[in-house]
Backbone bond lengths (Angstrom), bond angles and torsions (degrees), N, CA, C in turn:
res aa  C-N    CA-C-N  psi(-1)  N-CA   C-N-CA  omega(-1)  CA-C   N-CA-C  phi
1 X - - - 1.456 - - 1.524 110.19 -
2 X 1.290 116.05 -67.00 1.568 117.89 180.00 1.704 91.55 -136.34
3 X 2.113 89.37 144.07 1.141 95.38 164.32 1.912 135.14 -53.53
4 X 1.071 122.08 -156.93 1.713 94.36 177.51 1.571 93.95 -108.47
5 X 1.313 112.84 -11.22 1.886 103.12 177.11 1.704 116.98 -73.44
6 X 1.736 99.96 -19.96 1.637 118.61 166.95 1.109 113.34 -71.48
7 X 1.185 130.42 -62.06 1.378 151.57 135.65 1.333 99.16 11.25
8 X 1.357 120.83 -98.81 1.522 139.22 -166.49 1.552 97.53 -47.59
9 X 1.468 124.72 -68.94 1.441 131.40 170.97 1.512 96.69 -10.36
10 X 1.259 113.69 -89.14 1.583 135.73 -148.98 1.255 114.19 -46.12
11 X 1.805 99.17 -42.11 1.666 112.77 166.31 1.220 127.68 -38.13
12 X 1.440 81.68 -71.18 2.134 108.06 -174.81 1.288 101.12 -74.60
13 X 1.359 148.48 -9.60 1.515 135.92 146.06 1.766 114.17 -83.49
14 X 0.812 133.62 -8.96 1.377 136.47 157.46 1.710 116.79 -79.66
15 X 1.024 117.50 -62.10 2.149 106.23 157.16 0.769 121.40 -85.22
16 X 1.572 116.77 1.40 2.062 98.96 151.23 1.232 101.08 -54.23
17 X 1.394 96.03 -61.58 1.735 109.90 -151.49 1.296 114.02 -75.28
18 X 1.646 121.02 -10.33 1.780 111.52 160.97 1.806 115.45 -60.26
19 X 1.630 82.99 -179.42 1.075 97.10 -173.39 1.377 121.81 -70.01
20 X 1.535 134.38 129.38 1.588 107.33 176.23 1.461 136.94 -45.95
21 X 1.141 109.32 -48.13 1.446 131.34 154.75 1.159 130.51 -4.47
22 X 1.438 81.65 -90.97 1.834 116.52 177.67 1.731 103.45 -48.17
23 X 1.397 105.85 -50.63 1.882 117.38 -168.08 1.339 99.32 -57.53
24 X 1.848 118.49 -60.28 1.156 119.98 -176.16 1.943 116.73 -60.33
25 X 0.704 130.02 -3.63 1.535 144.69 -175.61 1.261 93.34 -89.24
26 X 1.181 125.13 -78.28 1.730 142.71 -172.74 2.060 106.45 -48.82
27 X 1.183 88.77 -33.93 1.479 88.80 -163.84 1.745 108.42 -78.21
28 X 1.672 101.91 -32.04 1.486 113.51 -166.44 1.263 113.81 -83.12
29 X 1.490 114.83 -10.14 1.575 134.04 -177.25 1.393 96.82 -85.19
30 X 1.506 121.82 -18.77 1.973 115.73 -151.37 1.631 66.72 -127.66
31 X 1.339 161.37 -2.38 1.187 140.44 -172.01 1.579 128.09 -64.64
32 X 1.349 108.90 -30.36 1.798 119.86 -178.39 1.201 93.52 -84.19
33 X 1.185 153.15 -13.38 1.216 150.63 161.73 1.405 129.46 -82.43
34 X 1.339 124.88 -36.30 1.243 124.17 176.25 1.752 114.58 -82.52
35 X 1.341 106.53 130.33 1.533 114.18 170.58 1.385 120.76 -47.58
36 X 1.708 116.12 139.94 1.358 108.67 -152.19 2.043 87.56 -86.84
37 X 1.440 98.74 167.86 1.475 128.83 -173.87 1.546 97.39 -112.26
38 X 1.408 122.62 157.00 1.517 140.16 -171.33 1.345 83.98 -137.15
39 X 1.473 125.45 124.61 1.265 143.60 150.24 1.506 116.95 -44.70
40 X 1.660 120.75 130.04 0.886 107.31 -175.72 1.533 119.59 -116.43
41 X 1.542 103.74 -27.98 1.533 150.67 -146.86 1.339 104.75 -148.07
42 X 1.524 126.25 81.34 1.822 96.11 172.89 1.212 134.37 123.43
43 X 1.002 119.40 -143.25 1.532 116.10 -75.83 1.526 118.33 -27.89
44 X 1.678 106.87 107.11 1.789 114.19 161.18 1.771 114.81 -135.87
45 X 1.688 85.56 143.18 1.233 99.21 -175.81 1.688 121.64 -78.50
46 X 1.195 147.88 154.52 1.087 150.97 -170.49 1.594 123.40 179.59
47 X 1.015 128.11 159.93 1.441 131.43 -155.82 1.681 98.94 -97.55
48 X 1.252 116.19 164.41 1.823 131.15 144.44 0.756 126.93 -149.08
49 X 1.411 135.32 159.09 1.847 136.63 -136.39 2.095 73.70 -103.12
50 X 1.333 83.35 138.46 1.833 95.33 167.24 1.661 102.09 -103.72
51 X 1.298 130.22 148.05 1.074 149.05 -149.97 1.772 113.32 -131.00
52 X 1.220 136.31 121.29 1.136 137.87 160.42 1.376 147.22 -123.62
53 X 1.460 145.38 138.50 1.173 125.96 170.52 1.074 140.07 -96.85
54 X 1.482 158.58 138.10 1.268 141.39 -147.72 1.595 95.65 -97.12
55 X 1.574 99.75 134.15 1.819 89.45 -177.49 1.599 98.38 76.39
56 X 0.996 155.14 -52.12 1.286 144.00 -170.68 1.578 96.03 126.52
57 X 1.791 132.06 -47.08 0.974 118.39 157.25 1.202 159.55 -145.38
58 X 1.420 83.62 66.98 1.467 108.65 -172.56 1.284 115.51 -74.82
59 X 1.724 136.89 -145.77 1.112 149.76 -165.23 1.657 91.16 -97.44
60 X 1.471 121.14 124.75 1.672 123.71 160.91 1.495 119.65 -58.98
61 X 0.871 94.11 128.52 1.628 107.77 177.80 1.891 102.12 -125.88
62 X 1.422 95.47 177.51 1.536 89.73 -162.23 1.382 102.74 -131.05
63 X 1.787 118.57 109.07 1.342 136.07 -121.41 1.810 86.92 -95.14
64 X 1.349 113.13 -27.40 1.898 121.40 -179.31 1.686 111.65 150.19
65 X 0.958 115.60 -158.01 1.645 127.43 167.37 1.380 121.85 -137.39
66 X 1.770 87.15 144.65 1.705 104.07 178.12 1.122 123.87 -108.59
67 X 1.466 150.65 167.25 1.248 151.33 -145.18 1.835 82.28 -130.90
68 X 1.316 94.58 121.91 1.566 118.21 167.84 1.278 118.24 -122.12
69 X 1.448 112.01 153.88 1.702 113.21 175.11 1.329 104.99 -135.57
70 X 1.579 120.04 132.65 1.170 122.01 -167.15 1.360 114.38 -133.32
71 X 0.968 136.53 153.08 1.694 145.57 -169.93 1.425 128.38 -165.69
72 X 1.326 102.66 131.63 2.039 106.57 -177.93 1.339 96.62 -105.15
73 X 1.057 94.87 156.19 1.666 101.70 167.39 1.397 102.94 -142.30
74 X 1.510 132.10 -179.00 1.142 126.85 160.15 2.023 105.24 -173.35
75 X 1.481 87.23 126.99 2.067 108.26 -175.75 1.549 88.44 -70.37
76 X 1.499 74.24 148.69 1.358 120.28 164.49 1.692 112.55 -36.30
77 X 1.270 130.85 -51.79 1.482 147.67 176.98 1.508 93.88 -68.98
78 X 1.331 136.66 -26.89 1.768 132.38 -167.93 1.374 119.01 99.99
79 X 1.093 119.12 14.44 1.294 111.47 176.16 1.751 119.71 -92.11
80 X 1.421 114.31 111.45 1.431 128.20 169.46 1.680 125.83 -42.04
81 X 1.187 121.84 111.00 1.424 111.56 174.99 1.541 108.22 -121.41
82 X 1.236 115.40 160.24 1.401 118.01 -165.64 1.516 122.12 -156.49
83 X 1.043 126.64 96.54 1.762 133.05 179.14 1.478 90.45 -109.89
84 X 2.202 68.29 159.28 1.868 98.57 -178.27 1.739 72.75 -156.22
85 X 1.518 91.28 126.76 1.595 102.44 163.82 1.538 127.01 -148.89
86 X 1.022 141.98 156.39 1.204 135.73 -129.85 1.774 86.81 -108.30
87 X 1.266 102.80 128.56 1.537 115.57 169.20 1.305 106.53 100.39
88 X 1.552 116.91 -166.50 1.806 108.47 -168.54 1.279 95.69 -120.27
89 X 1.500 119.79 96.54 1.212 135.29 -160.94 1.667 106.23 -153.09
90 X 1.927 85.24 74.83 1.806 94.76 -179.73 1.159 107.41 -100.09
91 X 1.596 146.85 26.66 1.383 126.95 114.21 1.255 130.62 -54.99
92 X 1.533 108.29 -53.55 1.596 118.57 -179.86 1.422 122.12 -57.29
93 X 1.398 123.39 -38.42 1.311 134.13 157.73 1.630 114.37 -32.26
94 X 1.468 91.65 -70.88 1.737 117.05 174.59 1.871 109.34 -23.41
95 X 1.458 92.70 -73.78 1.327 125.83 -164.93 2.175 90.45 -62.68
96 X 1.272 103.58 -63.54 2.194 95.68 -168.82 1.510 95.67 -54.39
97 X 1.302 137.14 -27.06 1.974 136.56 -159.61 1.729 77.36 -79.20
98 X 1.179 129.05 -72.37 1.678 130.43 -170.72 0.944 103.05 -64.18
99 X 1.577 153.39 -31.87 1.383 119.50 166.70 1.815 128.70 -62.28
100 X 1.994 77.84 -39.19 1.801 85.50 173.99 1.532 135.64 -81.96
101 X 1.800 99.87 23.34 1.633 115.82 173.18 1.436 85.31 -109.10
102 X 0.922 132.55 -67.11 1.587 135.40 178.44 1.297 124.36 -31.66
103 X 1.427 102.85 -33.86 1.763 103.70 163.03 1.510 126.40 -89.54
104 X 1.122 86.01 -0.40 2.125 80.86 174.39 1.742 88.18 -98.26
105 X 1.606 140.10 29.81 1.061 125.64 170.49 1.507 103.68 -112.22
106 X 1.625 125.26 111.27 1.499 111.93 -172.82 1.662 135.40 -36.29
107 X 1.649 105.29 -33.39 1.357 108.85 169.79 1.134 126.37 -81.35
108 X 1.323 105.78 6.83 1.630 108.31 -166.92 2.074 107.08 -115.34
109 X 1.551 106.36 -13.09 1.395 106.32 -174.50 1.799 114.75 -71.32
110 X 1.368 116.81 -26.68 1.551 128.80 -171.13 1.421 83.15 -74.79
111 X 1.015 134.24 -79.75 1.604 140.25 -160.05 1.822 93.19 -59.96
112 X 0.669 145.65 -79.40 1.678 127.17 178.51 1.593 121.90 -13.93
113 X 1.353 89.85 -58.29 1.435 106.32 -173.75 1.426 103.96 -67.24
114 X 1.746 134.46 -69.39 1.209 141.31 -162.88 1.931 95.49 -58.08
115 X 1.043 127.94 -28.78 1.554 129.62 -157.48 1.500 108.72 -110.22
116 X 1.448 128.17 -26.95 1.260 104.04 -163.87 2.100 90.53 -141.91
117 X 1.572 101.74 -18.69 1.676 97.77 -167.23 1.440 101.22 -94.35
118 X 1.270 135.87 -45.80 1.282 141.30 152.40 1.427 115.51 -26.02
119 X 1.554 116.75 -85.72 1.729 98.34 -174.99 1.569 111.38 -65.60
120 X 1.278 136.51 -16.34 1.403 123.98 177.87 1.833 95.53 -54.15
121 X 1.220 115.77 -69.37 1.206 128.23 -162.56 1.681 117.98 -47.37
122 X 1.515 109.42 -30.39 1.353 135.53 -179.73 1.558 103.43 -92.54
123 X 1.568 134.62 -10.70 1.593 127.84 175.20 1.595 79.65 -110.69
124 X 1.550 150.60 12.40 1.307 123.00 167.36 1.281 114.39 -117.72
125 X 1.488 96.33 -2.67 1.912 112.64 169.33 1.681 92.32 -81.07
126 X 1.028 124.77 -47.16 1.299 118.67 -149.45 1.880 99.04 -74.28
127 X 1.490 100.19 -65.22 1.708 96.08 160.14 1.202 133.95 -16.32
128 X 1.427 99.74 -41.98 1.603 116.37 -172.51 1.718 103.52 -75.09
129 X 1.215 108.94 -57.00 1.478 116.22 175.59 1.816 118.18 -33.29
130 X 1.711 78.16 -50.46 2.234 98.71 -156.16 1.572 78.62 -59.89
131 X 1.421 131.21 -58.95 1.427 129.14 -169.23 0.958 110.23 -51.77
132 X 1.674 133.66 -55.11 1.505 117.53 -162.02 1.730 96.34 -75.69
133 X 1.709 135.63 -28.91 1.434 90.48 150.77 1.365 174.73 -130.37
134 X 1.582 78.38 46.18 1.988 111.28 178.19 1.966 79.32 -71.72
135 X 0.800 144.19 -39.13 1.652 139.40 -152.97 1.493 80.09 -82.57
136 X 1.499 129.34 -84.12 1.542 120.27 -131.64 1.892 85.16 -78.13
137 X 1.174 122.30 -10.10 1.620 100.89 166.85 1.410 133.27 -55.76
138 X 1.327 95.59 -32.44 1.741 108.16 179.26 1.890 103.27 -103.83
139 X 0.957 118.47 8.03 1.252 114.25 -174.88 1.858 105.85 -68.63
140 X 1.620 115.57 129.55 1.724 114.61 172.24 0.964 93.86 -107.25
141 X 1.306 101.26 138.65 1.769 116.34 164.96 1.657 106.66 -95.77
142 X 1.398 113.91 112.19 1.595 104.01 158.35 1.594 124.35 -104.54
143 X 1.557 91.16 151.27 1.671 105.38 -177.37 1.351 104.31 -114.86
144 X 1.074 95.07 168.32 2.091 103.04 174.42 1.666 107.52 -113.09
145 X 0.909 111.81 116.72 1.329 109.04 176.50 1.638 116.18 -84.35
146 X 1.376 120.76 128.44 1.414 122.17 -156.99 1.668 109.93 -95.35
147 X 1.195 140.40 107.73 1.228 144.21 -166.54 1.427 109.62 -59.27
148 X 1.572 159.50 146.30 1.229 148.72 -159.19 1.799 88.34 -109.33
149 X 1.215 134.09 67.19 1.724 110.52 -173.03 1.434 71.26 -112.57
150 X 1.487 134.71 -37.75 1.674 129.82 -127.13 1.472 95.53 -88.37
């Protein structure tokens, strides 16, 4: 289906982008179970210049900055994990670096996915939905009405 560098991508943009909440809930229920992580990196917050193109590709210009939080971790066995997530969210950071050492462990990728990559992906479909229709609720359609002189 996907390579494992797609793979990993899809992950770590799916609990970035969940909810803090929701992640921290999910994570504290699977917590006596998962092998502990040694901080490596972190959790600290810090900014990066956001980037844009005019038209999509025009000349980049540099649209402002966002507040990121980032964190390494790394298991006991050696495996490296690593989040960057948008806002100052040094649990959640904490928690995506330990899921994403935990998934380069074979027994540990089904349970990632079924527990924490699935409903992220299913509360950002749904978001997506509630928005498109708070949007087409207020949406006006205008017409031109054509005068008969011509």
């Amino acid at each position: 289906m996907h390579s494992p560098d797609e793979a990993r991508k899809r992950r770590l943009d799916a609990l970035a982008s969940g909810d803090p909440t929701n992640l921290a809930e999910r994570y504290a229920a699977l917590e006596h179970a998962v092998p502990t992580a040694t901080p490596i990196r972190g959790p600290e917050i810090g900014m990066v210049m956001l980037r844009g193109r005019a038209g999509g590709g025009g000349a980049p210009f540099n649209l402002g900055e966002a507040t990121v939080t980032r964190a390494t971790v790394k298991l006991a066995t050696g495996e490296v994990g690593h989040a960057i997530v948008l806002g100052r969210h040094l649990q959640k950071a904490t928690i995506v670096a330990h899921l994403d050492a935990l998934s380069q462990l074979p027994d540990w990728v089904q349970v990632i996915e079924t527990d924490f990559v699935t409903p992220a992906l299913a509360e950002q479909d749904a978001a997506r939905i509630r928005q498109a229709e708070e949007t087409e609720a207020t949406r006006v359609d205008f017409f031109a009405m054509v005068r008969g002189e011509d």
